[in-house]
ROSE-4610 file (N, C-alpha, C; in Angstrom, 1 decimal, always signed):
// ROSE-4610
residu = [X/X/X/X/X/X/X/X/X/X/X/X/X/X/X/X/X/X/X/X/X/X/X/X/X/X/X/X/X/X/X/X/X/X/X/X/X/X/X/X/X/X/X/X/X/X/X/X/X/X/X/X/X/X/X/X/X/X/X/X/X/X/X/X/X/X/X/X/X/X/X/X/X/X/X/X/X/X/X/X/X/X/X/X/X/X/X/X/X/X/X/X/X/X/X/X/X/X/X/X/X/X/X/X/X/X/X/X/X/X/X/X/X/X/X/X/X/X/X/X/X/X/X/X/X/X/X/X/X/X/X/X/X/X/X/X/X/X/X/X/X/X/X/X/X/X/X/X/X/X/X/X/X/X/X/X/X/X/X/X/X/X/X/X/X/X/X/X/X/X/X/X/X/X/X/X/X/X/X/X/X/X/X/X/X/X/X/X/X/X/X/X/X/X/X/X/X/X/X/X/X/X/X/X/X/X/X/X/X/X/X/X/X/X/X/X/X/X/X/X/X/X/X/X/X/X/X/X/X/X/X/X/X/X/X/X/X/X/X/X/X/X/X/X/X/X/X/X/X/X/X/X/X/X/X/X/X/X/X/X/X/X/X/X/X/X/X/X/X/X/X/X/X/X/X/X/X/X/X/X/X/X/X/X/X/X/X/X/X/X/X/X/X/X/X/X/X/X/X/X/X/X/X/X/X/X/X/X/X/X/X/X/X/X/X/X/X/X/X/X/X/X/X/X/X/X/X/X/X/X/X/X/X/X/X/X/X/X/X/X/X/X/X/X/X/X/X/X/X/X/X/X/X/X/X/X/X/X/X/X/X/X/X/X/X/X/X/X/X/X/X/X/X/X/X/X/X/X/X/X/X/X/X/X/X/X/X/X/X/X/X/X/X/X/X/X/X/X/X/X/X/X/X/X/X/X/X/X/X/X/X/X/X/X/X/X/X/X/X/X/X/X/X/X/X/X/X/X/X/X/X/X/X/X/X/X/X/X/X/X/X/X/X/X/X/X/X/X/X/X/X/X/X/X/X/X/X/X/X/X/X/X/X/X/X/X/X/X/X/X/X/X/X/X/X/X/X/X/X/X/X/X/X/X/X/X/X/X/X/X/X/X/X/X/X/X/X/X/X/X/X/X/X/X/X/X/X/X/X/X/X/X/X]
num = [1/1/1/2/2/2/3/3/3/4/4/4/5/5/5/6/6/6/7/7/7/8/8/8/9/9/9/10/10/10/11/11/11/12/12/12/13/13/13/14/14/14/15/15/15/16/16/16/17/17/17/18/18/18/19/19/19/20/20/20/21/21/21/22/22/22/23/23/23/24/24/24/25/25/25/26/26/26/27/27/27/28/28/28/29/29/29/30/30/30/31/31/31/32/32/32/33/33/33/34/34/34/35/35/35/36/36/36/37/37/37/38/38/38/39/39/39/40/40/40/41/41/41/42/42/42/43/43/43/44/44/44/45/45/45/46/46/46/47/47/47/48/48/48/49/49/49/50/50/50/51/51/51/52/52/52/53/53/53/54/54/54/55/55/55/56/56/56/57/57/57/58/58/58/59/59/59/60/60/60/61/61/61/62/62/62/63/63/63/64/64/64/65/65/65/66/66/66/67/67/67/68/68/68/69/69/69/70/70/70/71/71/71/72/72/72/73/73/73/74/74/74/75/75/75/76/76/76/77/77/77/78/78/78/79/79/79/80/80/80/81/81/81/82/82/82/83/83/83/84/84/84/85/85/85/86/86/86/87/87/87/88/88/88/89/89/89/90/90/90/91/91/91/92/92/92/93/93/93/94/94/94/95/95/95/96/96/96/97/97/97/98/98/98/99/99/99/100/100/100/101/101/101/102/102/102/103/103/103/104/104/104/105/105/105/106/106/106/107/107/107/108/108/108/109/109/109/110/110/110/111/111/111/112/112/112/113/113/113/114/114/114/115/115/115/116/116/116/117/117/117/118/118/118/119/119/119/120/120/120/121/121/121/122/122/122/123/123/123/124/124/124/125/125/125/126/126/126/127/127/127/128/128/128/129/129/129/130/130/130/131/131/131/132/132/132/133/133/133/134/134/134/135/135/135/136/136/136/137/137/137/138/138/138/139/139/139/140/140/140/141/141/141/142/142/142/143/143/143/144/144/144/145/145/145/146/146/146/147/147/147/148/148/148/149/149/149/150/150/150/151/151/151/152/152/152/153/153/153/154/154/154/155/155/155/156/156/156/157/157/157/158/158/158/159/159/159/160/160/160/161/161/161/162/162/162/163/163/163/164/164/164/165/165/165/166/166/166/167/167/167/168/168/168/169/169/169/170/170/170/171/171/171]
x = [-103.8/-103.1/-101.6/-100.8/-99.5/-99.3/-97.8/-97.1/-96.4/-96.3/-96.0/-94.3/-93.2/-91.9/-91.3/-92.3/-91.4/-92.0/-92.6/-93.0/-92.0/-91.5/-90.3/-89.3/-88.9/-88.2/-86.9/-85.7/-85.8/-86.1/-87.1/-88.0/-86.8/-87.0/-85.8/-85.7/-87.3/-87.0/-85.6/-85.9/-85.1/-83.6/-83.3/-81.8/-81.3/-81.6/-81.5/-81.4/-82.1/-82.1/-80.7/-80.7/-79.4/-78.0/-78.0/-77.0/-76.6/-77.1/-77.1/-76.7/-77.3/-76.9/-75.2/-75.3/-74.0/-73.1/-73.0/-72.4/-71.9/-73.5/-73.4/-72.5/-72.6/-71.8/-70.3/-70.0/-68.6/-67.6/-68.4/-68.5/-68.2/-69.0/-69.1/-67.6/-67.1/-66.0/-64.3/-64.7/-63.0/-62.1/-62.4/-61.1/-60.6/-61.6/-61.2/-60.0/-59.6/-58.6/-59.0/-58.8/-59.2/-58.5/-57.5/-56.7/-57.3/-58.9/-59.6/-61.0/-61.4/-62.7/-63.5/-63.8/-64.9/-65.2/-63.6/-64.1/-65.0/-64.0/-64.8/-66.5/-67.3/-68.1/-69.1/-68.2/-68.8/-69.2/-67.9/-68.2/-69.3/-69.6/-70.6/-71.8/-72.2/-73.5/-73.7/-72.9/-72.8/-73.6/-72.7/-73.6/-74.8/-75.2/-76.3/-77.1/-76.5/-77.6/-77.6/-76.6/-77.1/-78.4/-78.0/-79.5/-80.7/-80.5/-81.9/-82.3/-81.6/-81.8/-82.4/-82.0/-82.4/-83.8/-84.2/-85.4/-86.2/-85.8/-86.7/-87.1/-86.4/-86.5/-87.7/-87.6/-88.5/-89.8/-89.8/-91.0/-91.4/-90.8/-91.7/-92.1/-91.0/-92.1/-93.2/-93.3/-94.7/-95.6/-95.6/-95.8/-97.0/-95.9/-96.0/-97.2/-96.8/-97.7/-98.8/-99.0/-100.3/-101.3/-100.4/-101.2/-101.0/-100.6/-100.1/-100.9/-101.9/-102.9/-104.2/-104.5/-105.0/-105.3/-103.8/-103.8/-102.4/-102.7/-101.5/-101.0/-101.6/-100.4/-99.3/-99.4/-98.1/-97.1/-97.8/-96.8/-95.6/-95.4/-94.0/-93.2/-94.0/-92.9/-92.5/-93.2/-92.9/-91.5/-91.6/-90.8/-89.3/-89.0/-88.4/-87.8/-88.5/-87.9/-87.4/-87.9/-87.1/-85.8/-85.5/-84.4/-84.0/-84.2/-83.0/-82.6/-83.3/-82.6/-81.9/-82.1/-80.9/-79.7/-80.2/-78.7/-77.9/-78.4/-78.1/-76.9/-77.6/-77.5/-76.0/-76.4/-75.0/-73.8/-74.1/-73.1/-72.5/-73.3/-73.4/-72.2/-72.4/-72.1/-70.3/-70.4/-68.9/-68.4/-68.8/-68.2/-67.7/-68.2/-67.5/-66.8/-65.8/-65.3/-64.4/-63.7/-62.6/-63.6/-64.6/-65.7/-66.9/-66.8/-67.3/-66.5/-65.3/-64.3/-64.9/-65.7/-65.7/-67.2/-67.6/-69.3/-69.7/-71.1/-70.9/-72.2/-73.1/-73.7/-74.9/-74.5/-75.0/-75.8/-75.5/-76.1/-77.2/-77.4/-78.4/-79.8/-79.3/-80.4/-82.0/-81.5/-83.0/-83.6/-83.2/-83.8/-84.4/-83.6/-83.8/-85.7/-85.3/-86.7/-87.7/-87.4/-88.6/-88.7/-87.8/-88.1/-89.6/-89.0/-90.1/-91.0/-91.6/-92.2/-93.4/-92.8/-93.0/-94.1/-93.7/-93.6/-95.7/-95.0/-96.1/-97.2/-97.2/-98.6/-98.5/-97.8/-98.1/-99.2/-98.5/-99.7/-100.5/-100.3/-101.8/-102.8/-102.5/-103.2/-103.8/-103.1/-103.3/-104.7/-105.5/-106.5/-106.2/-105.6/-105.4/-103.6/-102.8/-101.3/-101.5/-102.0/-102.4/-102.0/-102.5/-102.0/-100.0/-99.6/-97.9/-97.4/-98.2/-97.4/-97.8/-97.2/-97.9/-98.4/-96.7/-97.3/-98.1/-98.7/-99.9/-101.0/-101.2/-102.0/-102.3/-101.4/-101.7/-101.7/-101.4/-101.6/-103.2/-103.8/-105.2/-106.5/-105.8/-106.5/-107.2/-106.3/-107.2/-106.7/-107.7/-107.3/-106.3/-106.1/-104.9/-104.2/-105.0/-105.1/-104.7/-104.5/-104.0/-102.6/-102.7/-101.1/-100.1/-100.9/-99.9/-99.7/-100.9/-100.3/-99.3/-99.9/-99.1/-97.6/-97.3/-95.7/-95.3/-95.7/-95.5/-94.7/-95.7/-95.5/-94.2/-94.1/-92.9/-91.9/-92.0/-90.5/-90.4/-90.9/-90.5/-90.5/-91.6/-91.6/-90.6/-90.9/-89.9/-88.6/-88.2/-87.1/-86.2/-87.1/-86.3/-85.1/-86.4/-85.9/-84.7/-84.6/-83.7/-82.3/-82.4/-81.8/-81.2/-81.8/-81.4/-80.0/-80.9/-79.8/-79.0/-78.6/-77.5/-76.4/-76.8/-76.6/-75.3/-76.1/-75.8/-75.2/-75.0/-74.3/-72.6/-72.3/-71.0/-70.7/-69.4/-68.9/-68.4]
y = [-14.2/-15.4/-15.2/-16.1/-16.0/-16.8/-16.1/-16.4/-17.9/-18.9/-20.4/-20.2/-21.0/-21.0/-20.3/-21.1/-20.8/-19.6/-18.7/-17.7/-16.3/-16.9/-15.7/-15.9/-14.1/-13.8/-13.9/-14.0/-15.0/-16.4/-16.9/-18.7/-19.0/-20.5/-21.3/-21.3/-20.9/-20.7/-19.6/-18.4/-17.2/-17.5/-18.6/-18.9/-19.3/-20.7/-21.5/-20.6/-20.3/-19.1/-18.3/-17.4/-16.4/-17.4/-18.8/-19.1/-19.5/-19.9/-20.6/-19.4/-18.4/-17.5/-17.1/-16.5/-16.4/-17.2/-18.6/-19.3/-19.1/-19.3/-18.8/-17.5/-16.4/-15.1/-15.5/-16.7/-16.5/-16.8/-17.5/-17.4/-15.8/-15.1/-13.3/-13.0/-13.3/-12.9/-13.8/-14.2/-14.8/-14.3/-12.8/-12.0/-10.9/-11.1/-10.6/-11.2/-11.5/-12.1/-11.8/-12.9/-12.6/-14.2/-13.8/-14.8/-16.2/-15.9/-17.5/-17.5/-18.0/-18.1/-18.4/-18.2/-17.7/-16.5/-15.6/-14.3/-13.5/-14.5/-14.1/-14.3/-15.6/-15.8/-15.1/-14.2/-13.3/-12.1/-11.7/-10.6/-10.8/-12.4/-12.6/-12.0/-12.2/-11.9/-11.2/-10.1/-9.3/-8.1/-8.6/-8.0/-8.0/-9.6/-9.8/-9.0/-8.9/-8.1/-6.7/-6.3/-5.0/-5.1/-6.1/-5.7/-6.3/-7.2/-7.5/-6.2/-5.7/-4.6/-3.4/-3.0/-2.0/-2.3/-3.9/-4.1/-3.9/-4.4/-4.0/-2.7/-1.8/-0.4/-0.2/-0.2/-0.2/-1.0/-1.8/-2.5/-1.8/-1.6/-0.3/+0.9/+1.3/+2.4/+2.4/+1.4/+1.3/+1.0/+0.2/-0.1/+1.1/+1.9/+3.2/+4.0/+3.9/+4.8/+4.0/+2.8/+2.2/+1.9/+2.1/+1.4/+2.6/+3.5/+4.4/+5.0/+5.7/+6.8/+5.7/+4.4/+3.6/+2.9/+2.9/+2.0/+2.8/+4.5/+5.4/+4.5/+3.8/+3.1/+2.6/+2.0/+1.2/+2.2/+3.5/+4.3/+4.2/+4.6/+5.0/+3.9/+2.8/+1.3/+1.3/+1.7/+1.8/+2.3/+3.7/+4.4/+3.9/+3.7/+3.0/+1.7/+1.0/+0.2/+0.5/+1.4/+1.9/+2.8/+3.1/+4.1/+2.7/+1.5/+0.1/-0.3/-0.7/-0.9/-0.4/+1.3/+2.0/+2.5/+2.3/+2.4/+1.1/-0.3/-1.1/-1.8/-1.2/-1.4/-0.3/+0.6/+1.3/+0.5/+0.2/-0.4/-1.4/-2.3/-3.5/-2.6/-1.9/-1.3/-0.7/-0.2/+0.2/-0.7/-2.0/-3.3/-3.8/-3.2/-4.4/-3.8/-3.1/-1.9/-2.6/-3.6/-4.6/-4.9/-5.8/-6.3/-5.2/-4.4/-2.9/-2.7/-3.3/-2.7/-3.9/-5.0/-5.8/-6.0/-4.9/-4.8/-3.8/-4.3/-3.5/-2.7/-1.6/-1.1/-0.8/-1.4/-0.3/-2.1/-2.8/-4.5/-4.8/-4.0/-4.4/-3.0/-2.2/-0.9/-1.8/-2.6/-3.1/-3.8/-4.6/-5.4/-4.5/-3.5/-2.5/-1.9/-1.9/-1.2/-2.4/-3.7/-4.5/-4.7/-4.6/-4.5/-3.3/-2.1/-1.3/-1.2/-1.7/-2.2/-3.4/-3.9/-5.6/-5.0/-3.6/-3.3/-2.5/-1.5/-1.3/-2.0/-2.9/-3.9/-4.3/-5.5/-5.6/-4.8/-3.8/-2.8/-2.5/-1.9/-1.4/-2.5/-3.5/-4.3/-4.9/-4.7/-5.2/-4.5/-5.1/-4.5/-4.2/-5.2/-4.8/-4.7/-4.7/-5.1/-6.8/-7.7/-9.2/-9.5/-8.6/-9.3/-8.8/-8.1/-7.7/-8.2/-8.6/-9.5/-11.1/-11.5/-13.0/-13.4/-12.5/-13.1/-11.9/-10.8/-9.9/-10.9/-11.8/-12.3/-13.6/-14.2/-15.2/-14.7/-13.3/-12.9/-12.4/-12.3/-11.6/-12.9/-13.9/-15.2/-14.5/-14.6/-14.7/-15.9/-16.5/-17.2/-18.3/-19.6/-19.8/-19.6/-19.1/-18.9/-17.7/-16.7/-15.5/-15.3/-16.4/-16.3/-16.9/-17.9/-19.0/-17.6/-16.8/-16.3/-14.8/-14.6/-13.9/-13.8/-14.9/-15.7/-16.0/-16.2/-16.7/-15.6/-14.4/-12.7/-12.2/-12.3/-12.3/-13.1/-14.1/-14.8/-15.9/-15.5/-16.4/-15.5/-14.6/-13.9/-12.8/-12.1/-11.3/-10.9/-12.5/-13.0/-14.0/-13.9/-14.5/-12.6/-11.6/-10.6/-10.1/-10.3/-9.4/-10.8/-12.1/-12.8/-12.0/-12.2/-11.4/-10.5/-9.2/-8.1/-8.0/-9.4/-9.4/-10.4/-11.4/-12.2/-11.0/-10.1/-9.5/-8.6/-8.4/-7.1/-7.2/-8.6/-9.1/-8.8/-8.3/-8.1/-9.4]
z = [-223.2/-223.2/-223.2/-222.8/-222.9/-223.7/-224.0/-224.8/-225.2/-226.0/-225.6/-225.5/-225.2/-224.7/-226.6/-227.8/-228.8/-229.4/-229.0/-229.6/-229.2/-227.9/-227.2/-228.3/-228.8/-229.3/-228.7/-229.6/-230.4/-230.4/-231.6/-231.6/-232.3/-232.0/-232.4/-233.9/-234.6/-235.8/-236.2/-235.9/-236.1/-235.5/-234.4/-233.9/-235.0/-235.7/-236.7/-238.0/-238.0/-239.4/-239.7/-238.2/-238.2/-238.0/-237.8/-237.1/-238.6/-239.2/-240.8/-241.7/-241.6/-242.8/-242.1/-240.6/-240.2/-241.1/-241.1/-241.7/-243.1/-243.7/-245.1/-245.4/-244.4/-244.8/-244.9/-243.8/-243.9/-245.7/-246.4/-247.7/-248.3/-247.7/-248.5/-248.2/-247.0/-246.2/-246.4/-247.5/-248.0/-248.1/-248.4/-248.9/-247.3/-246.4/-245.2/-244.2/-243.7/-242.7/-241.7/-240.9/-239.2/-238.4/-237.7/-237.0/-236.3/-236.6/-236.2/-236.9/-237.5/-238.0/-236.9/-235.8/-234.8/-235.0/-234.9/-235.1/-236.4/-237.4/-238.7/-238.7/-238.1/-237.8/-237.1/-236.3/-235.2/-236.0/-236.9/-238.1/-239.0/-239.1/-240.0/-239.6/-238.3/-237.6/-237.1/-236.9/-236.3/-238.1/-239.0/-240.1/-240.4/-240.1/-239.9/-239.4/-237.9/-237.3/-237.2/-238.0/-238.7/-239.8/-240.4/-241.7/-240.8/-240.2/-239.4/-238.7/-237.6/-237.1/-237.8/-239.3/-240.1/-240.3/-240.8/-241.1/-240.3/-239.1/-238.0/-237.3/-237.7/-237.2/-238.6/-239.9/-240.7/-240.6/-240.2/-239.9/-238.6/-237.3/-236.9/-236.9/-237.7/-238.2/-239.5/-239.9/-240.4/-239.9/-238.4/-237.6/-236.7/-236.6/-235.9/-236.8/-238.0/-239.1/-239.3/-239.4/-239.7/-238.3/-237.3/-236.2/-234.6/-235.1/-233.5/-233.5/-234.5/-233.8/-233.6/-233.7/-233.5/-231.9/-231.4/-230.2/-230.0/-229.5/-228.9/-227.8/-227.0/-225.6/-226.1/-227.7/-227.7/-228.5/-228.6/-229.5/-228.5/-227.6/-226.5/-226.9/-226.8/-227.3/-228.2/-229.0/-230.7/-231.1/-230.4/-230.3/-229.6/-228.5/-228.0/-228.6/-229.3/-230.1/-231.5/-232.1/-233.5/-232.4/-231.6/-231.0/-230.6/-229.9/-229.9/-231.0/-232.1/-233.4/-234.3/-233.8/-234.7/-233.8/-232.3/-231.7/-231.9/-231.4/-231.5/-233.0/-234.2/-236.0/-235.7/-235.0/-235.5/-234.3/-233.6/-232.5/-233.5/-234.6/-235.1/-236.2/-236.6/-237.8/-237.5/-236.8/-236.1/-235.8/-235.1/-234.6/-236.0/-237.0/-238.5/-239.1/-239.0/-239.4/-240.7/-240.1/-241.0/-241.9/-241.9/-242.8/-243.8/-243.6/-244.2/-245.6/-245.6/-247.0/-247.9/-247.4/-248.3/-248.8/-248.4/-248.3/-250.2/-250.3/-251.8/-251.6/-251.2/-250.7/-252.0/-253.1/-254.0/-254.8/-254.6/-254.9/-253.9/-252.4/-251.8/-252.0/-252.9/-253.4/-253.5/-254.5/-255.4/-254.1/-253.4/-251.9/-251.3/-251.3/-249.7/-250.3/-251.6/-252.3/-252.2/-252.4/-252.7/-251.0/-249.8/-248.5/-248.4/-248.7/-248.6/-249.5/-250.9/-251.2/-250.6/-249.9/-249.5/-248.0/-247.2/-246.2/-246.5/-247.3/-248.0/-248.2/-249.2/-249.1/-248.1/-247.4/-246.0/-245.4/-244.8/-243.8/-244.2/-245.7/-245.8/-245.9/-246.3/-246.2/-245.2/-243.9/-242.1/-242.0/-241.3/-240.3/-239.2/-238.5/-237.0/-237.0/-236.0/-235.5/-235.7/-235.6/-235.5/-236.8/-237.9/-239.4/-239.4/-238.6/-238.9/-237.9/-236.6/-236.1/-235.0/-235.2/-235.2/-233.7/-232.9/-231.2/-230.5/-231.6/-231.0/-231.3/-232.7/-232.8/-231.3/-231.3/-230.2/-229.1/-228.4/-227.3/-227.1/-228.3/-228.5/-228.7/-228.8/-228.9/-230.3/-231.5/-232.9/-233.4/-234.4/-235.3/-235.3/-235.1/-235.7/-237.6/-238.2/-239.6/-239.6/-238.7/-239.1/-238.2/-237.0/-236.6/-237.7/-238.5/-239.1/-240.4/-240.6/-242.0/-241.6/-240.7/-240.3/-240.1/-239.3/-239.4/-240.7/-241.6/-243.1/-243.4/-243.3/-243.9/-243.4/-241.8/-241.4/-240.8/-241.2/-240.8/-241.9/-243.1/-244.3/-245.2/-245.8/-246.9/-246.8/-245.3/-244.4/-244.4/-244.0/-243.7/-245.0/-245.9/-247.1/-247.9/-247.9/-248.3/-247.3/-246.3/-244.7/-245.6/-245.7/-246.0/-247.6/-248.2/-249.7/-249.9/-248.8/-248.2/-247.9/-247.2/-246.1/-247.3/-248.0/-248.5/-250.0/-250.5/-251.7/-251.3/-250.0/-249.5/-249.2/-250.0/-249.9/-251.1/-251.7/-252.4/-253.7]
């Protein structure tokens, strides 16, 4: 089955999401200066998508570890995708160089733990890739009850902690 228009990454949920917290960050970012609050904005999500990016390099490799000697074809992608999000995270990361001094590294510890905590039950709890991720589910025609809980897992339960992160990592 294919994919429906809102299931392509990024869904309008996740636009809506990051474009809001962007916002919200520019709050973290008061004591920074930047000659137009677009730019500041741009700094905001740009941090953003460093912690999103991190998460996501961790989510595949658990990914990788619960599901690759299972269904080896998608290891290569696997792989490939943890090597875009941690090239990508550090591109993100060097881009905020001004916004970095106002960062507190040591307030997002406990998240980063209940992330991999969170990550943990997750998987092991998965039977197939369908319970970690929602548009393997709908490409496999399962369930609508395990796409919907699925999406719950990651782009609410998920995504409230990746939110947390990014949120506390302001000074």
């Amino acid at each position: 089955m294919n994919l429906p228009w809102w299931a392509y990454s990024p869904s309008p949920y996740t636009i809506v999401l990051y474009g809001t917290l962007g916002l919200i960050g520019l709050r973290g970012l008061k004591n920074v200066q930047y000659k137009h609050w677009i730019i500041k904005y741009v700094q905001s999500c740009t941090w953003l998508m460093f912690t999103v990016l991190l998460s996501d390099a961790v989510w595949c490799v658990f990914s990788l570890a619960r599901f690759g000697w299972v269904y080896p074809k998608d290891v290569t992608l696997i792989i490939l995708c943890i090597i875009r999000d941690l090239a990508a995270a550090s591109y993100c990361y060097t881009a905020t160089q001004k916004l970095r001094d106002n960062v507190d590294y040591r307030r997002t510890r406990l998240l980063w733990i209940v992330n991999l905590c969170f990550m943990v039950v997750w998987f092991s709890q998965s039977s197939s890739p369908a319970f970690t991720d929602w548009t393997y589910a709908i490409r496999f025609d399962y369930p609508w009850g395990v796409v919907a809980g699925t999406f719950f897992m990651s782009h609410v339960l998920g995504r409230i902690i990746t939110a947390g992160i990014y949120l506390k990592s302001f000074k």
